[in-house]
C-alpha positions in Angstrom: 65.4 74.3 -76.3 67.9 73.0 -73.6 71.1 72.5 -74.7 71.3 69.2 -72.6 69.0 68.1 -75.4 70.0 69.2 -78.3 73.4 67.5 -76.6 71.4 64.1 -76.6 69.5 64.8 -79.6 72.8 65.1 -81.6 74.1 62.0 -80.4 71.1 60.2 -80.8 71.6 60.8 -84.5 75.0 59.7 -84.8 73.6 56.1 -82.9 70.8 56.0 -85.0 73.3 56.3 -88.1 75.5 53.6 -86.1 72.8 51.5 -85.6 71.6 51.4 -89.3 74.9 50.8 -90.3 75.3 47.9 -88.1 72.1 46.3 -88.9 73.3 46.3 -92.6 76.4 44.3 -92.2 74.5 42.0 -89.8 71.4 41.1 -91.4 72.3 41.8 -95.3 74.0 39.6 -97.1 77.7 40.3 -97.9 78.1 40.7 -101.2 75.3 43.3 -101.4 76.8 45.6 -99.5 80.7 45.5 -99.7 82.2 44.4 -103.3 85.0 42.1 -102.7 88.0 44.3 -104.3 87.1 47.4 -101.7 88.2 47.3 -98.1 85.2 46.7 -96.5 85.0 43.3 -97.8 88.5 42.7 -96.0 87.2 43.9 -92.9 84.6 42.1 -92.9 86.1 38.6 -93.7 89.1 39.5 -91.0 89.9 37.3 -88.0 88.5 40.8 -86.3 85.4 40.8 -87.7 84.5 38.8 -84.8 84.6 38.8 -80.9 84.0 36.0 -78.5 83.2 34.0 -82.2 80.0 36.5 -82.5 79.8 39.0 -85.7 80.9 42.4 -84.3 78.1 43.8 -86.3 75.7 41.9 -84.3 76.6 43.6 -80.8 76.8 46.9 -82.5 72.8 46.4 -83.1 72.5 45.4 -79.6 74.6 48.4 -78.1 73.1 50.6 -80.2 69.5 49.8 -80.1 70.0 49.9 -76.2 71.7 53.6 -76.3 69.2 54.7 -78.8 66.5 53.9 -76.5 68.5 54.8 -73.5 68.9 58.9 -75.2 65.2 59.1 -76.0 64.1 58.2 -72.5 66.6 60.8 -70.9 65.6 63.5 -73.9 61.9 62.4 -72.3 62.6 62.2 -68.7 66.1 63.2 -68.1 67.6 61.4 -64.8 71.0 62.0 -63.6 71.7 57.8 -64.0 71.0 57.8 -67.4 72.9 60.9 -68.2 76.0 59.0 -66.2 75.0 55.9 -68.0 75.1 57.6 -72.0 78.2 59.5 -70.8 80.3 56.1 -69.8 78.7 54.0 -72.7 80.1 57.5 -74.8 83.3 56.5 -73.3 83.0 53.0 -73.6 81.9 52.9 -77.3 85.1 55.5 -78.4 87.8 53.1 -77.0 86.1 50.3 -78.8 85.8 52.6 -82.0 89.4 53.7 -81.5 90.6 50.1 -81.5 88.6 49.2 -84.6 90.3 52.0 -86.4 93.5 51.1 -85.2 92.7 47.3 -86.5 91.3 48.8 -90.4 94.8 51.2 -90.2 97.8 49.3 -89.2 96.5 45.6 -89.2 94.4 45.0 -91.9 95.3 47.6 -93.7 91.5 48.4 -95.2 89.0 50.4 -94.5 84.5 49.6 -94.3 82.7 52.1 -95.0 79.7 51.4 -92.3 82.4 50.5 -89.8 83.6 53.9 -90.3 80.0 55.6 -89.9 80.3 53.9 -86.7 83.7 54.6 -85.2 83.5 58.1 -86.8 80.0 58.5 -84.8 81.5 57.7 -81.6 84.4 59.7 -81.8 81.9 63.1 -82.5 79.5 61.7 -79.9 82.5 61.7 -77.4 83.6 65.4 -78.2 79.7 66.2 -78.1 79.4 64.7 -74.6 81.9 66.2 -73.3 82.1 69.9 -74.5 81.0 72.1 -71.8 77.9 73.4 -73.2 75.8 76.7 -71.1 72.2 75.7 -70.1 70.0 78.4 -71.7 
């Protein structure tokens, strides 16, 4: 196996966690997923739970959806655009991440659990993506 794919095909499992995650907070009901004395119920209800008046959950379904479909096409038919393309949304995805966790930390001072699967997920997929790996 290349190790350009086993590169995408890790990521792609860290997205496909990221993706699940964010489809539970966007289409599944509240309550069912975050019980209101834990911290992810205080994310969730924060003034930052939103952007542009949209459900940050929402665009992480997007995003994620898009780059999960974007890393099987180049696992498929690998392109030198697409690999730029998953490297900068890579990029891209961890400063968003490192914000959020920046927010949960020192602004809201609480933590959600599928927020973390996300931002966690982005910061391994940027160290993945960027370690020099040999081509065998």
């Amino acid at each position: 196996m290349k190790t350009k794919n086993l590169r995408y095909k890790i990521i792609l499992v860290f997205f496909a966690l990221s993706l699940i995650s964010s489809a539970m907070l966007a289409f599944l009901p509240l309550p069912a997923i975050c019980n209101p004395t834990e911290g992810c119920n205080a994310v969730q209800t924060s003034p930052y739970s939103k952007t542009f008046g949209i459900d940050n959950s929402y665009f992480g379904v997007i995003i994620f959806s898009a780059m999960t479909f974007l890393i099987l096409w180049q696992i498929i038919k690998p392109e030198k655009r697409k690999e730029f393309a998953i490297k900068w949304g890579v990029i891209l995805g961890t400063l968003v991440a490192i914000y959020f966790l920046f927010l949960q930390e020192f602004v809201i001072h609480a933590y959600c659990k599928y927020c973390l699967i996300v931002d966690i997920g982005m910061l391994i997929s940027f160290t993945v993506i960027n370690i020099p790996w040999k081509n065998k």
